[in-house]
C-alpha positions in Angstrom: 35.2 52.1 160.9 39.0 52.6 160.8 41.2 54.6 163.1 40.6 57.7 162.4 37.2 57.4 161.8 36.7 56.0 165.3 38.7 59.6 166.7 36.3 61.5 164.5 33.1 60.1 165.9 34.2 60.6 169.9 35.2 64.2 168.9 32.1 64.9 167.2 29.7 62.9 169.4 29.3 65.9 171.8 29.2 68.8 169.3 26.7 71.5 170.0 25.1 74.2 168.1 28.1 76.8 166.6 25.5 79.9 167.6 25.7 78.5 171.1 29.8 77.8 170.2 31.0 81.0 169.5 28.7 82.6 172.4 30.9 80.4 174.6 34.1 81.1 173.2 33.4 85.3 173.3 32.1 85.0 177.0 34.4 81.9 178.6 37.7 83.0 177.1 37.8 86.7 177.9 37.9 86.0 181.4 40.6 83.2 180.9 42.3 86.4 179.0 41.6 88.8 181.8 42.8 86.6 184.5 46.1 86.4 181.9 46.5 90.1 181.6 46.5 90.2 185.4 49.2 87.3 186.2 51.6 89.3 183.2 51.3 93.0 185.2 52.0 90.6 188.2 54.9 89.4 186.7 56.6 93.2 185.4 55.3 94.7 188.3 59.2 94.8 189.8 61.0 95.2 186.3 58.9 96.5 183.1 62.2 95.0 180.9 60.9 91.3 181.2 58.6 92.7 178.4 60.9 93.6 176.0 62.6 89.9 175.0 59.1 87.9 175.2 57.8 90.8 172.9 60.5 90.6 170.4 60.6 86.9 170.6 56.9 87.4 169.9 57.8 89.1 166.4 60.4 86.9 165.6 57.6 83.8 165.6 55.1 85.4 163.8 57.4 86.5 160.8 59.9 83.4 160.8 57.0 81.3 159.7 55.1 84.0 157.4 58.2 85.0 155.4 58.7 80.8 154.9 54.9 80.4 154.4 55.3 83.4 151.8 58.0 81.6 150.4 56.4 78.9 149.3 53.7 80.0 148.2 55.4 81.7 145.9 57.4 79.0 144.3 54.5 76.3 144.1 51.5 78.6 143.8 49.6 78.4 147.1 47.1 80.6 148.6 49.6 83.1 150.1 46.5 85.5 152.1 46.4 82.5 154.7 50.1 83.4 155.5 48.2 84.6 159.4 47.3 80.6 160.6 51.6 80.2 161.0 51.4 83.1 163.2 49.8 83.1 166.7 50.3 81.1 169.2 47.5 79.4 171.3 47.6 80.4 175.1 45.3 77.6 176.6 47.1 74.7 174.6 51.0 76.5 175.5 49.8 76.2 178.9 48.3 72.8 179.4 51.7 71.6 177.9 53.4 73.8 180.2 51.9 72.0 183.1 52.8 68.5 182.4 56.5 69.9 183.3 58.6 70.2 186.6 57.2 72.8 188.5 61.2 74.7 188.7 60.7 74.5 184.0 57.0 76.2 184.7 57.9 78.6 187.0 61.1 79.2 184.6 59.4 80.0 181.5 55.6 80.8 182.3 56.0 85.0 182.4 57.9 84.6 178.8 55.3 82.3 177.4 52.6 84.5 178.5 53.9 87.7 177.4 54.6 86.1 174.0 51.2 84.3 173.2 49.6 87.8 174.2 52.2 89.5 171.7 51.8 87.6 168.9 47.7 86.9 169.4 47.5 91.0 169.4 50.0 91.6 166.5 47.8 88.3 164.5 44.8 90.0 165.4 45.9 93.7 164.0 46.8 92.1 160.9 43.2 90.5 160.8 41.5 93.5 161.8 43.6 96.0 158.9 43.5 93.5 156.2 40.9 91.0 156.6 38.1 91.9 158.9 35.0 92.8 156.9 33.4 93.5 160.2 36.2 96.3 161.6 34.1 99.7 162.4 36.9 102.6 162.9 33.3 103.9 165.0 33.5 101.3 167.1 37.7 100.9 167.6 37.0 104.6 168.5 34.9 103.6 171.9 37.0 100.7 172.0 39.9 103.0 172.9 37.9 105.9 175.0 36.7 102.5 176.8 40.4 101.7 177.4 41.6 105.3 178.1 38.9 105.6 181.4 39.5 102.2 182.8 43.6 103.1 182.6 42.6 106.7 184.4 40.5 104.5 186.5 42.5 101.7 187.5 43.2 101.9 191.1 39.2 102.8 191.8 37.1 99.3 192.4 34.3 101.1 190.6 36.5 100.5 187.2 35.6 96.7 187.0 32.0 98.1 185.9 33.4 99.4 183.2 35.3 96.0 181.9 32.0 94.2 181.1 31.6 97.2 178.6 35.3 97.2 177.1 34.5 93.3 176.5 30.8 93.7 175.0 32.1 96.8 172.3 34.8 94.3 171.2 32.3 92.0 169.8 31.2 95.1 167.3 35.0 96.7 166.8 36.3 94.2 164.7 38.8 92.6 167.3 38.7 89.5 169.2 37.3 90.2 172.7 40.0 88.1 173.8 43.1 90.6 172.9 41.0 93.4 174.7 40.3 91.5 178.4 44.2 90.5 178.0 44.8 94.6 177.8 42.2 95.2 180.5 43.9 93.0 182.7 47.2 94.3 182.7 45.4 97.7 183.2 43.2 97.1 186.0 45.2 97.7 189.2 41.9 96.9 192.0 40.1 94.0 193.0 40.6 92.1 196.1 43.3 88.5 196.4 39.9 86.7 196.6 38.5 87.9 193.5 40.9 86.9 191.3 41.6 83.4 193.6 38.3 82.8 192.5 39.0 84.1 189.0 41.9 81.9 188.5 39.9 79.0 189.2 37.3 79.7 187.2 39.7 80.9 183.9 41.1 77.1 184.3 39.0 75.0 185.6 35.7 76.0 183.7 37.4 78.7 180.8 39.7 76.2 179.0 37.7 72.9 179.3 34.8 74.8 177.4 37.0 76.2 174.9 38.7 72.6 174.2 35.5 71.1 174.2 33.7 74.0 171.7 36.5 74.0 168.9 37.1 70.0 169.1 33.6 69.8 168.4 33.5 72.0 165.5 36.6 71.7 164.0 37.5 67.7 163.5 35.8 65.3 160.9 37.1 62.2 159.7 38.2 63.8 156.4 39.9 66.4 158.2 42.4 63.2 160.2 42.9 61.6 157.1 46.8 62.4 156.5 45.6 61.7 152.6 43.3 64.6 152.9 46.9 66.3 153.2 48.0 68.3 150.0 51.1 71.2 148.9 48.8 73.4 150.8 48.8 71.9 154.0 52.3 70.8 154.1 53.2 74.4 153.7 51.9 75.5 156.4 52.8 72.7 158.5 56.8 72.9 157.6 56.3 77.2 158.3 55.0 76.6 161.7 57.0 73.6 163.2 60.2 75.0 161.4 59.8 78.7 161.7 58.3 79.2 165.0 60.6 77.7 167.4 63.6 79.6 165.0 61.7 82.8 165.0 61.1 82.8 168.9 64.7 81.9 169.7 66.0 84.2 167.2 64.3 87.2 168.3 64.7 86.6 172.3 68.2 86.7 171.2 68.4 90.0 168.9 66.2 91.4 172.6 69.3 90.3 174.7 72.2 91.1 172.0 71.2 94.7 171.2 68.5 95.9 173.9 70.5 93.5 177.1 66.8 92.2 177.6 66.8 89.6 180.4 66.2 86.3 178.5 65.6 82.8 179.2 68.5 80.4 178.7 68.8 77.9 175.4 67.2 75.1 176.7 64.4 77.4 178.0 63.7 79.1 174.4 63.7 76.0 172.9 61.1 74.7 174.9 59.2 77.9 174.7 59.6 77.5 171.2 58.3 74.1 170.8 55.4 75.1 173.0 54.7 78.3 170.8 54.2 76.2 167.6 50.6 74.8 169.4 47.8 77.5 167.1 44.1 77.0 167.4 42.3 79.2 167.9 43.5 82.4 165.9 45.0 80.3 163.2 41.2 78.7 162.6 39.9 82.0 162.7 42.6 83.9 159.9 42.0 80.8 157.8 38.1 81.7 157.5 38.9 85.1 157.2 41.2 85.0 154.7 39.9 82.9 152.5 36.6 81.9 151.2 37.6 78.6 149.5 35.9 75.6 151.1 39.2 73.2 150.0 41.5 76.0 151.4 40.0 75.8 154.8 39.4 72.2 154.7 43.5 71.3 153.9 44.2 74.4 156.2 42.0 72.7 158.9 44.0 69.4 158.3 46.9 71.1 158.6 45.9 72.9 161.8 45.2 69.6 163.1 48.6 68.3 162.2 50.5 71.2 163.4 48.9 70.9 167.3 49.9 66.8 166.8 53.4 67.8 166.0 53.5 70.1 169.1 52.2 67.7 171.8 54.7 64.9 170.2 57.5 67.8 170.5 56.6 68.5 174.1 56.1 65.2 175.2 59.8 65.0 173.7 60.8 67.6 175.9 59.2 66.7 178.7 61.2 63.5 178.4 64.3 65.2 178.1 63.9 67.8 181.1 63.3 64.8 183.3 66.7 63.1 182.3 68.3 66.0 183.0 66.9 66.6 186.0 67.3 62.9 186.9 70.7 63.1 186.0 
């Protein structure tokens, strides 16, 4: 059994059933997402324009890397529909690598990384959901926002958190991921005691994010899949759009934010690192590569790739993390 091999068996050791997976993922995660939503209306309680330059930077990081992606696919003749796994950013993985830093960088940089991941998860989802989704009922995105609409009218009444159970549960039939929804109900919902949501922080990191690690390492990883000779045109693609494009796209559009809107913004050093951190995709990025494309070699080099790509991040922010405690030091 060589290296990789060895990897692949301790990953896959522990794997579970996917029916019981993906009931974890859809119940686990929307409370890490509600607990998210609630931190970011937190954060733009005092000033609403701290949305604007995460937001952009947002757009700037999914496009960078789709317009690249695009690119070449075009001039070598790759499967261009999969352009949506260099798009979104994964929350959970951002924020585990956000932790390993000072906590001056964290507090620094967690609002914009928040806002962003939530941006560009919603915007990866809506083009999922328009061009992809089999399963998107315009029925059901209909109760989806009537849903929505009470629990905003609702907000301040502690009655309303009866009805978040039910925005959650018509996600699973709408078409979009539940996650994207409890991130909007969050913001929204204005009630609930400092208790509740002590209690839901602890849960959303503690219990939330270990599951979710645990549930898509043990589904997603085979020996084949860590094989850098399973690596083809394909996969390199995607892995030069994400680790190039991303961290240009987010810096690039949290500047054009504070250029032509005067967004508050993050210094260089600060968008670099948030851009290094926004090239870590999981979770999304697995699911537009299934739902784009129904070639088993597709989404086994685009899994590789995946795989890669999240490798490349946590070398880039250990590199970081390196470099912020020499200056610091210094």
């Amino acid at each position: 059994m060589n290296l990789w091999q060895g990897v692949a068996h301790l990953l896959t050791s522990a794997s579970i059933g996917s029916g019981w997976r993906e009931q974890l993922i859809n119940i686990l995660m929307p409370i890490f997402f509600y607990y998210i939503g609630h931190e970011i209306r937190l954060a733009t309680k005092e000033k609403a324009t701290s949305l604007l330059a995460p937001t952009v930077a947002a757009i700037g990081g999914m496009v960078i890397p789709a317009a690249i992606f695009l690119a070449l696919s075009t001039t070598i003749a790759l499967p261009s529909r999969t352009f949506g796994v260099t798009m979104a950013t994964d929350l959970p993985l951002a924020l585990a690598a956000l932790a390993l830093f000072p906590k001056a960088v964290s507090a620094r940089v967690r609002h914009f990384i928040l806002v962003l991941a939530v941006a560009d998860d919603l915007g990866s989802i809506l083009v999922l959901a328009i061009g992809f989704n089999k399963h998107f009922s315009v029925a059901w995105i209909l109760g989806q926002i009537a849903v929505i609409a009470a629990i905003h009218l609702f907000r301040k009444n502690s009655y309303v958190l009866l009805l978040v159970p039910v925005g959650w549960w018509i996600s699973l039939h709408s078409g979009f991921q539940p996650t994207v929804i409890a991130a909007l109900m969050g913001v929204i919902v204005t009630t609930g005691s400092r208790d509740f949501y002590f209690a839901l922080e602890k849960v959303s990191y503690f219990v939330c994010i270990p599951v979710f690690l645990f549930a898509l390492l043990s589904d997603g990883f085979s020996s084949e899949n860590l094989a850098v000779t399973s690596m083809n045109s394909y996969s390199y693609a995607l892995l030069a759009a994400r680790v190039i494009g991303k961290p240009i796209g987010i810096i690039l559009g949290a500047w054009l934010a504070h250029r032509f809107w005067r967004a508050p913004s993050l210094d260089i050093n600060d968008l670099a690192l948030v851009g290094t951190l926004g090239i870590f995709g999981l979770s999304v990025s697995m699911l537009f590569l299934h739902l784009s494309t129904g070639q088993s070699e597709t989404i086994a080099h685009g899994t590789t790739a995946i795989i890669y790509i999240n490798a490349v991040a946590a070398i880039a922010t250990a590199g970081w993390r390196y470099f912020f405690t020499r200056f610091t030091a210094a």
